[in-house]
N, C-alpha and C positions, 0 to 999 in steps of 0.2 A: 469515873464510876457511873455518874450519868449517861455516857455516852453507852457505855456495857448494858445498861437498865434499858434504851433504849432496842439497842439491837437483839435483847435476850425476848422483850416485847415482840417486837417484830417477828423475831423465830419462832417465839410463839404462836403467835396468829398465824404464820405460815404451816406448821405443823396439825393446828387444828384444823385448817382447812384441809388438808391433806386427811386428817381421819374423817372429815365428815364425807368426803368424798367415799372414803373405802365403806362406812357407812352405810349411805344410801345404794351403795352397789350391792351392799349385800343382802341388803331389805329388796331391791330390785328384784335380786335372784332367788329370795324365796317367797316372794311374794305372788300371791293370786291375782291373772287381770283383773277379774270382775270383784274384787275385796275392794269394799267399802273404804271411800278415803277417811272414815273415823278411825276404823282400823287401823291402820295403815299411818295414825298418826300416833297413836299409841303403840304401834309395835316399833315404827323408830325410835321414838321417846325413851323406851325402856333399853334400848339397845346399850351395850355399854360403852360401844367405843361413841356413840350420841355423846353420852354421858362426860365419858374424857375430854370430847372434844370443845365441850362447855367449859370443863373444869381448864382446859388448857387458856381460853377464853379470857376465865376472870383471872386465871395469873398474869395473861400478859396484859390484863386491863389493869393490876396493880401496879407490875410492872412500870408501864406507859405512867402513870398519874405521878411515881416515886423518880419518872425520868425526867416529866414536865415539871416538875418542883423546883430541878435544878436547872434547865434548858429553857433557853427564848423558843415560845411556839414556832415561830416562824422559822429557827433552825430543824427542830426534830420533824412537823410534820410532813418534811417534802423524805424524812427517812422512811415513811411507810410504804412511801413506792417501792421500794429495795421487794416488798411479797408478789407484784409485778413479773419479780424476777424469779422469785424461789420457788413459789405454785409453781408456775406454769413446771420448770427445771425438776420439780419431785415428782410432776402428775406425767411427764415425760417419764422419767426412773420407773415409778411404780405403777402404773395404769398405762405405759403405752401409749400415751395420748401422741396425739401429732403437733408438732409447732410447726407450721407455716412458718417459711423465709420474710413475709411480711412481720410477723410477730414476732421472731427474732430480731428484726430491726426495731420495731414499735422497743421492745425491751433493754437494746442498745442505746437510745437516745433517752430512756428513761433511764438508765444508770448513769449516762453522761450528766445528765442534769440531777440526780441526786450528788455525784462524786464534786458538780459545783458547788452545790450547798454545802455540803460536807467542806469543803475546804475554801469559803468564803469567808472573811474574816466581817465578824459582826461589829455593826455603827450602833 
């Protein structure tokens, strides 16, 4: 159950980055150059997927606190790097983004070394 609570954390935080990205894209595109950056911080602000992507935020910070309860820090926190893996993987899906061959490697060697963690048995 801990182990679920972590990784639902994780998706979490991966998801909400993923809207604050669609976010700021869409405040990009309707935004004035010359508008004032107060502006510009209240009209993100009110946005609603902003809004979501906060509320996604504190679920998976409940999340995380209900998984640390049960979990040695030292095992969960090398699982945050798994969003390493899933941004980049959604911002590819949904924005076209580019992964350089280098950052597909950088991201390989960082699931290797979560999938040790993940299956290292704790002293």
């Amino acid at each position: 159950m801990a182990l679920a609570l972590a990784f639902l954390s994780i998706a979490l935080m991966a998801v909400s980055q993923l809207v604050f990205k669609a976010a700021s894209l869409r405040l990009a595109a309707t935004s004035e150059p010359a508008e004032k950056p107060r502006g510009s911080f209240f009209a993100m602000i009110a946005q609603p997927q902003v809004i979501m992507a906060l509320g996604l935020n504190g679920c998976a910070a409940v999340c995380w606190l209900l998984a640390l309860s049960r979990l040695d820090l030292s095992y969960a926190a090398p699982l945050l790097s798994l969003n390493y893996l899933l941004v980049p993987v959604g911002a590819f899906l949904l924005f076209r983004e580019k992964v350089s061959r280098q950052r597909i490697l950088a991201i390989l060697v960082i699931c290797s070394g979560v999938l040790i963690c993940l299956f290292s048995s704790s002293t």
